[in-house]
DOTIVEX-829492 format. One line per 4 residues: number of its first residue (from 1); their letters; for each residue x, y, z of C-alpha. Coordinates in pm, 1 decimal, padded with zeros to 6 digits. Layout:
BEGIN
NUM> A> X/Y/Z  ...
This chain:
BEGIN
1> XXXX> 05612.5/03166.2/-06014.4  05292.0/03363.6/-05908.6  05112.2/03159.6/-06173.4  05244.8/02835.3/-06010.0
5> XXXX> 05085.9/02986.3/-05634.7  04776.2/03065.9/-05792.7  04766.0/02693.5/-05970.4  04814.5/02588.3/-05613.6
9> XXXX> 04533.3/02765.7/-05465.2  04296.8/02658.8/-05718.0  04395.1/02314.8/-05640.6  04339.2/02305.5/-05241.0
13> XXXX> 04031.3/02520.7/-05317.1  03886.1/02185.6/-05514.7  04041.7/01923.1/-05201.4  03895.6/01896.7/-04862.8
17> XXXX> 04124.4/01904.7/-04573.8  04199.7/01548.6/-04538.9  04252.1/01516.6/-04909.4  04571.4/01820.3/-04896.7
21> XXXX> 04661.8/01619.1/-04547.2  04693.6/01281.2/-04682.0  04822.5/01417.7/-05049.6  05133.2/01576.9/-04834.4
25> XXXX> 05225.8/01305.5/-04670.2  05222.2/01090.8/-04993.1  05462.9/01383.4/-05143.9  05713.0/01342.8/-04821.7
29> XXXX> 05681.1/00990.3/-04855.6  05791.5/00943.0/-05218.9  06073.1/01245.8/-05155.6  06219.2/00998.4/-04825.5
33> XXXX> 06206.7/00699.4/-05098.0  06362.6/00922.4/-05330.5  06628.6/01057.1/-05136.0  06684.8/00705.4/-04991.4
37> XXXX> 06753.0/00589.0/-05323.3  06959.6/00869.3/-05423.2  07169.2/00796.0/-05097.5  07090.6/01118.4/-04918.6
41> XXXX> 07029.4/00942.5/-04538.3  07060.4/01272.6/-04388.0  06696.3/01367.4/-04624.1  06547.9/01038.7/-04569.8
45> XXXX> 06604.6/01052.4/-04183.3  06391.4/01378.3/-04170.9  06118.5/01238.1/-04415.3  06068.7/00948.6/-04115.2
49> XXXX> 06043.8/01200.4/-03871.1  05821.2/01422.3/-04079.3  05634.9/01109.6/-04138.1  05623.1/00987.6/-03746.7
53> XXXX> 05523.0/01360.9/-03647.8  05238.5/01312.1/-03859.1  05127.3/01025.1/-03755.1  05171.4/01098.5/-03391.8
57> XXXX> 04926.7/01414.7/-03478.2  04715.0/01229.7/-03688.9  04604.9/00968.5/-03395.9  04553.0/01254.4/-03170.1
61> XXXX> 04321.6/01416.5/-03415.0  04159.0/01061.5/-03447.7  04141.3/01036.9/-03051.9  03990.8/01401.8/-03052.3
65> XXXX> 03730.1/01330.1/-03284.7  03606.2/01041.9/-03132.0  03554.0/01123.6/-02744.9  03380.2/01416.5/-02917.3
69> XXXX> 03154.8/01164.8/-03122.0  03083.3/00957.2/-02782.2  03052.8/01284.3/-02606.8  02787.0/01392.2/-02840.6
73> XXXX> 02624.0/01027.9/-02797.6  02591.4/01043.5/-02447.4  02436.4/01412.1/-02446.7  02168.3/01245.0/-02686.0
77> XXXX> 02120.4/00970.0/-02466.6  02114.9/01204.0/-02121.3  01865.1/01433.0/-02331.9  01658.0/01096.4/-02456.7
81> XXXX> 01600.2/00990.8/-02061.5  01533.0/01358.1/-01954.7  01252.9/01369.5/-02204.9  01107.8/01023.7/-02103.0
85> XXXX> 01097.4/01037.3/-01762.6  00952.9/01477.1/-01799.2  00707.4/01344.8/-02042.5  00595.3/01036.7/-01750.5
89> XXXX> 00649.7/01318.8/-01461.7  00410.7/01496.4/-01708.0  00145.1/01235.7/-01798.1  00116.4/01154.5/-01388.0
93> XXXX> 00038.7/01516.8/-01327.1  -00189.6/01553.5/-01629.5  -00340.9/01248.0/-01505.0  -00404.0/01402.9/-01149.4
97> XXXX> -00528.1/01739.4/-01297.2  -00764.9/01523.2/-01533.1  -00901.9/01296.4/-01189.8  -00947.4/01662.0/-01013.0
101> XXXX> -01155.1/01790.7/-01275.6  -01372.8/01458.7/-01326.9  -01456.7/01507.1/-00989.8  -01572.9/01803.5/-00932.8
105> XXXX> -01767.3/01779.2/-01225.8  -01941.4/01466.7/-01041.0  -01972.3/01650.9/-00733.6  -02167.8/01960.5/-00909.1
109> XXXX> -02380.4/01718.0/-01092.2  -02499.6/01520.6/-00798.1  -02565.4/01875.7/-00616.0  -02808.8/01945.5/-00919.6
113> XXXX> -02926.3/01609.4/-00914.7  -03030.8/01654.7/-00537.1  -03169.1/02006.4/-00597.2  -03381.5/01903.0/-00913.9
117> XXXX> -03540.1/01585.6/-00757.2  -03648.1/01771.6/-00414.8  -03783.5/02038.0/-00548.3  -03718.4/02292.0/-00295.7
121> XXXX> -03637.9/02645.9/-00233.8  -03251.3/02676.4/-00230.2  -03172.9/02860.4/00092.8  -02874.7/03032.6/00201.4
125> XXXX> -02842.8/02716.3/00386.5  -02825.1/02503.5/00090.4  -02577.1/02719.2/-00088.6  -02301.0/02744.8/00238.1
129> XXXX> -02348.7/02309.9/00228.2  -02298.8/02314.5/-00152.5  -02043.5/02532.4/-00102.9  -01846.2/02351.4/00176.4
133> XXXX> -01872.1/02064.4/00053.1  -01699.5/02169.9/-00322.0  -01438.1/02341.0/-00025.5  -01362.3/02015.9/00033.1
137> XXXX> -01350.0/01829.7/-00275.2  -01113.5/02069.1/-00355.5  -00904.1/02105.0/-00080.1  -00868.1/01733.6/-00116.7
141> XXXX> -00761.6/01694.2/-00469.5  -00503.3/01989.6/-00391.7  -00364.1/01748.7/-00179.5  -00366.6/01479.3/-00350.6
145> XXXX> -00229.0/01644.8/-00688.7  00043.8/01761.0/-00399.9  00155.7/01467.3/-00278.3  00155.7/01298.6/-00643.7
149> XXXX> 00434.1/01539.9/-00766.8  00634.9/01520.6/-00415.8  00606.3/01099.7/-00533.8  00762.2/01167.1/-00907.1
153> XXXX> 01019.0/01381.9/-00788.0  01090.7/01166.6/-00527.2  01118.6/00822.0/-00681.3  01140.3/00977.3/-01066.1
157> XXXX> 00955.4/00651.8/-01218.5  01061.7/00512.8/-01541.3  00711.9/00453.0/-01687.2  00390.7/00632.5/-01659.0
161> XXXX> 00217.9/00515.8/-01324.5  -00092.4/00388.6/-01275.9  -00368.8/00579.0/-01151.4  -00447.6/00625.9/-00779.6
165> XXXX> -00806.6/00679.9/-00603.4  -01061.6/00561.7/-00596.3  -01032.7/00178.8/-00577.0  -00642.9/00212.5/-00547.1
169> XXXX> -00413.2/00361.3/-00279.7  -00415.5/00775.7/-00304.1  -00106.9/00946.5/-00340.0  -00154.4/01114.1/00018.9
173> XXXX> -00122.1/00796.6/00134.9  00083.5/00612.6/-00022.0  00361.1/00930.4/00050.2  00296.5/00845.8/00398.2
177> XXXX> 00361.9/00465.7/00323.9  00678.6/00574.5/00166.9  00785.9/00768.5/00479.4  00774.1/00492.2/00652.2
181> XXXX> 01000.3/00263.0/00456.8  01262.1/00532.2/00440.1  01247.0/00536.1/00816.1  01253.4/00175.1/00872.8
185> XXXX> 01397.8/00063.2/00603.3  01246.9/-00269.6/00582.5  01404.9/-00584.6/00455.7  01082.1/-00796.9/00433.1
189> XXXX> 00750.3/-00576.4/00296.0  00405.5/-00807.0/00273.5  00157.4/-00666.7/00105.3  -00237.4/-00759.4/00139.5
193> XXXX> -00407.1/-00682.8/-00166.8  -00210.2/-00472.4/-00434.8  -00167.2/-00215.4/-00755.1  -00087.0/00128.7/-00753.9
197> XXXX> 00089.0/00093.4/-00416.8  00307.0/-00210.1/-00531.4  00511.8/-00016.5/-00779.0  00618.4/00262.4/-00541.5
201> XXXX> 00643.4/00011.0/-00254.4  00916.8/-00195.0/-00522.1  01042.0/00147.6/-00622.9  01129.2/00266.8/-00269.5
205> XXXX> 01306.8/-00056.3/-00231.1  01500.0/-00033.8/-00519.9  01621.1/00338.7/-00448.7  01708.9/00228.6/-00073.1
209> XXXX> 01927.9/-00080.3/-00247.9  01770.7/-00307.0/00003.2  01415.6/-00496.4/00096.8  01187.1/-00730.6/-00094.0
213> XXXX> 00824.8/-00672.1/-00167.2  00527.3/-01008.7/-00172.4  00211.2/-00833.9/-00297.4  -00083.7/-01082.8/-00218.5
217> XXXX> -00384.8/-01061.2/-00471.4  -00684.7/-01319.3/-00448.8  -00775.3/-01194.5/-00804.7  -00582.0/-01330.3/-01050.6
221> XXXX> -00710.0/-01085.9/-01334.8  -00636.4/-00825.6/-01097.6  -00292.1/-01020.4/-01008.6  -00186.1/-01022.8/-01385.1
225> XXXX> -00192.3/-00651.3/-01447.7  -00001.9/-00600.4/-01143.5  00318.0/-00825.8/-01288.9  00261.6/-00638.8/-01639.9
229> XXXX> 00337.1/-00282.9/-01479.8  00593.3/-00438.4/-01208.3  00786.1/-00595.9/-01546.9  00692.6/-00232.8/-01736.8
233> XXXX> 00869.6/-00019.2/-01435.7  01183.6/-00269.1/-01356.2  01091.0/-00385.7/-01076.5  01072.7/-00778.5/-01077.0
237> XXXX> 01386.8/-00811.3/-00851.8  01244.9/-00631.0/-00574.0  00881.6/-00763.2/-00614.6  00718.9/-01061.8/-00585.8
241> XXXX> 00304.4/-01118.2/-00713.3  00149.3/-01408.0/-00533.2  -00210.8/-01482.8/-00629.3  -00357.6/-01658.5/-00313.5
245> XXXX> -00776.2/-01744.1/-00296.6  -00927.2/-01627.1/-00066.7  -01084.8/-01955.7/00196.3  -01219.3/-02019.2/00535.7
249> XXXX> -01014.7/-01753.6/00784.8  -00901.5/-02049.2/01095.3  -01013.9/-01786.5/01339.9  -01275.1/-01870.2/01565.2
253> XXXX> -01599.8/-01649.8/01523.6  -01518.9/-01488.5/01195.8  -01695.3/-01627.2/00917.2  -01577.4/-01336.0/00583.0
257> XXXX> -01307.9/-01535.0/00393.7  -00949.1/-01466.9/00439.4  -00634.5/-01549.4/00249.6  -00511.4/-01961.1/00238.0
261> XXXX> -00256.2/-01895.4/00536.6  -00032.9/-02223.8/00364.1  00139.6/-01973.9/00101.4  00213.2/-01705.6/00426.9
265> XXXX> 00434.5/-02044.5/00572.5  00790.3/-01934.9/00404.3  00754.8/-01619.9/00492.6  00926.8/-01503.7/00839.4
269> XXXX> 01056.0/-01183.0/01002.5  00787.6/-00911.9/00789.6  00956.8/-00579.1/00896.1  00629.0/-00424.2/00702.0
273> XXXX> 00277.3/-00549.5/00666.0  00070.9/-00376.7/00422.9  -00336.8/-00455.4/00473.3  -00528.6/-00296.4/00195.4
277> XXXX> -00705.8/-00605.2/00136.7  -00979.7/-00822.2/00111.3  -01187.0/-00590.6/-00036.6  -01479.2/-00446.8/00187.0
281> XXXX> -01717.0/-00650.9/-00016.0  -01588.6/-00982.6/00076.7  -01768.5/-00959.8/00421.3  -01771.5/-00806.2/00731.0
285> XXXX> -01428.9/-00712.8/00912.9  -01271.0/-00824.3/00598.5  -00912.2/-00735.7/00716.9  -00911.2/-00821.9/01077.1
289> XXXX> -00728.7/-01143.0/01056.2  -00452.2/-01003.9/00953.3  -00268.0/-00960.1/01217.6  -00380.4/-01212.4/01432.2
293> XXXX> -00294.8/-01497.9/01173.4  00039.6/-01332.2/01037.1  00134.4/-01201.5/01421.8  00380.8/-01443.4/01452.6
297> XXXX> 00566.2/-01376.8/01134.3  00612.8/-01047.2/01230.2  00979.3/-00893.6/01324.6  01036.6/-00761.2/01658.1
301> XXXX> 00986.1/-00393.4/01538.5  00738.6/-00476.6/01263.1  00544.9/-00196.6/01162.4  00179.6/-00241.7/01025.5
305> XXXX> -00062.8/-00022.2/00825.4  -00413.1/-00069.8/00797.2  -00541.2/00132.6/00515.0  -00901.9/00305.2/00435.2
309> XXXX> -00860.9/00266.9/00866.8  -01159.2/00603.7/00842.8  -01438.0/00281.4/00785.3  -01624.6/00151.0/01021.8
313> XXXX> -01492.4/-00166.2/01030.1  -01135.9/-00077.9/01004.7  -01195.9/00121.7/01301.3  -01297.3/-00202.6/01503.1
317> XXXX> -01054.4/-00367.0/01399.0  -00749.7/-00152.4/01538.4  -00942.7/-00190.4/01851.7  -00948.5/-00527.4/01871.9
321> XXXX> -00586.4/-00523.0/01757.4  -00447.8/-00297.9/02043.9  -00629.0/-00469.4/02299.6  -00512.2/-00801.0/02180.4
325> XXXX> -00201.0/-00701.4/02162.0  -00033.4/-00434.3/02361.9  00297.5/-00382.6/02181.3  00101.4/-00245.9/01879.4
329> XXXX> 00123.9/00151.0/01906.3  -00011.7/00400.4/01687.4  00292.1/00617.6/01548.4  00169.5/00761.3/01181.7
333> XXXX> -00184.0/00867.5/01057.1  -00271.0/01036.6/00721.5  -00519.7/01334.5/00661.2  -00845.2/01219.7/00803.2
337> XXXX> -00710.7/00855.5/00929.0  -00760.6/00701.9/00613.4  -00435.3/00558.5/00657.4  -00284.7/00411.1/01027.1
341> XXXX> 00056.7/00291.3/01048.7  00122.8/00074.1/01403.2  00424.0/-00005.8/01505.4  00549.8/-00351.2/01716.9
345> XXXX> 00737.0/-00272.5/02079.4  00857.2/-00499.9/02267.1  00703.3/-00536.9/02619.7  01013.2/-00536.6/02925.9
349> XXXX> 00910.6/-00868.7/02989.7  01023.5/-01001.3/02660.7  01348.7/-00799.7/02623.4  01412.5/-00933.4/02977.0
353> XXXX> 01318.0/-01323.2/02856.0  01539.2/-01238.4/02574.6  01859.4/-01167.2/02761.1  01814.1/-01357.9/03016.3
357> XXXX> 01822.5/-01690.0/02713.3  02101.4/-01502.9/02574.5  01878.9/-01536.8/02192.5  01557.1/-01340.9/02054.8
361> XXXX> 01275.0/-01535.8/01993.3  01217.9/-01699.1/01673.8  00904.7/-01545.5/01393.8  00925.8/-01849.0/01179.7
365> X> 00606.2/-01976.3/01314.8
């Protein structure tokens, strides 16, 4: 007997599990068919539910095995998107670290430049200027590097994001742009001249489940590598590229082109207008028709922002805006005015109008 134990053990020592599983069941099946055949029911009655039990256990097993499998599938897919989006949270902020330093740099090199080619004594003077002004540079790319990981974490973008600066939107103010949408949630954005600003504009949108971006470009190089990253992040259902030349502005006395107002006709009811464009080098007061040409297609409580509003002729311009029209009130401004946000009220006269005709007035133009 102990020799036919030991002969056992051997044996399930040599099987896996699922080999000794399925190797009992074949022994209780052929002892059911055996007993059937010998006529002992009573046998082959507890072979079938031997033989159901072990079935019923066996698809359990199965069931058990397999939400662990998917379980195990989604934790690699969970740990797959973590790594993507820390390594494009990562690459922004390396990005913004790599900007900082390239500027300084730039800054020192220009202070030795100046030193070098004057020639002079460096004074006390000299060094508290030098000084400041490094103060400055730095204070500014502190914010900047600042607002660019309140953006990630904010808006957690899928892809790597373009850079800001320089010719683009900063991240100080496009964080201010993005302050407004979340406070007026718009459902019509127009935006003059685009890039970096166009995919956090479209992914703002997308987060608030509501609003559609046009991003005007009179470049169509430029215009193309706009789509490409809109199509790279996921965001060609919220945005819209139009390429539009720029032409003869139909506003009397201003001679810098403007945008061909004919593509602006289908457009109606903007809830946020956008101006970071024509570029300065188009002409003088590049960006003032803006709102005179596209103040009719304006909503009721339209809000507008005029960026790199520090220049000299931005500054005209919101003059000339506010004293053209009234309703326009400054209500947001970024570190050092470089970006203005206006927004449209409505004058008692024409809320009274309003009621008194029992509609609003139509923006359709």
């Amino acid at each position: 007997m102990s020799a036919l134990v030991l002969f056992a053990k051997r044996i399930a020592r040599g099987l896996g599990g699922r080999q000794l599983v399925l190797g009992a069941l074949g022994v209780v099946t052929g002892s059911g068919v055996v007993a059937a055949v010998l006529g002992a029911w009573h046998v082959a009655l507890a072979t079938v539910f031997v033989l159901l039990f072990a079935i019923v256990v066996g698809l359990a097993d199965v069931r058990r095995r397999t939400a662990r499998q998917y379980d195990m599938r989604e934790t690699r897919r969970a740990a797959t998107t973590t790594e993507q989006r820390l390594q494009s949270t990562g690459s922004s902020v390396l990005a913004a670290i790599e900007r900082s330093r390239s500027d300084l740099i730039e800054l020192v090199a220009d202070l030795r430049a100046d030193l070098k080619e004057r020639r002079e004594v460096v004074t006390s003077a000299d060094l508290e200027r030098s000084s400041a002004s490094i103060r400055v540079a730095v204070a500014n790319q502190v914010r900047q590097t600042e607002a660019m990981f309140q953006l990630v974490q904010r808006l957690n973008p899928r892809a790597g994001m373009p850079a800001s600066g320089g010719w683009a939107m900063d991240a100080e103010n496009v964080l201010v742009l993005l302050d407004l949408v979340a406070a007026h949630r718009p459902s019509l954005v127009v935006e003059l001249g685009g890039g970096t600003s166009t995919i956090w504009l479209g992914y703002a949108l997308q987060q608030a489940g509501r609003g559609k971006l046009v991003s005007v470009e009179h470049d169509p190089a430029y215009a193309g590598t706009t789509r490409a990253e809109v199509r790279r992040h996921g965001l060609a259902d919220v945005v819209d590229v139009r390429v539009i030349p720029l032409g003869d502005a139909p506003l009397d006395g201003h001679a810098t082109p403007w945008y061909g107002v004919d593509v602006f006709q289908n457009l109606a009811d903007i809830d946020l207008l956008v101006i970071d464009g024509p570029p300065q080098a188009t002409g003088r007061m590049a960006r003032f028709p803006a709102v005179p040409l596209l103040w009719d297609k304006l909503s009721p409580n339209a809000t507008v922002v005029l960026d790199d509003a520090h220049r000299d002729d931005e500054r005209t311009s919101l003059k000339l805006w506010t004293a053209q029209f009234p309703e326009l009130t400054v209500t947001a401004r970024s570190s050092k005015d470089h970006l203005v946000a206006l927004t449209r009220v409505a004058s008692a006269e024409s809320a009274d109008t309003s009621n008194n005709d029992g509609t609003a007035s139509s923006n359709e133009g």
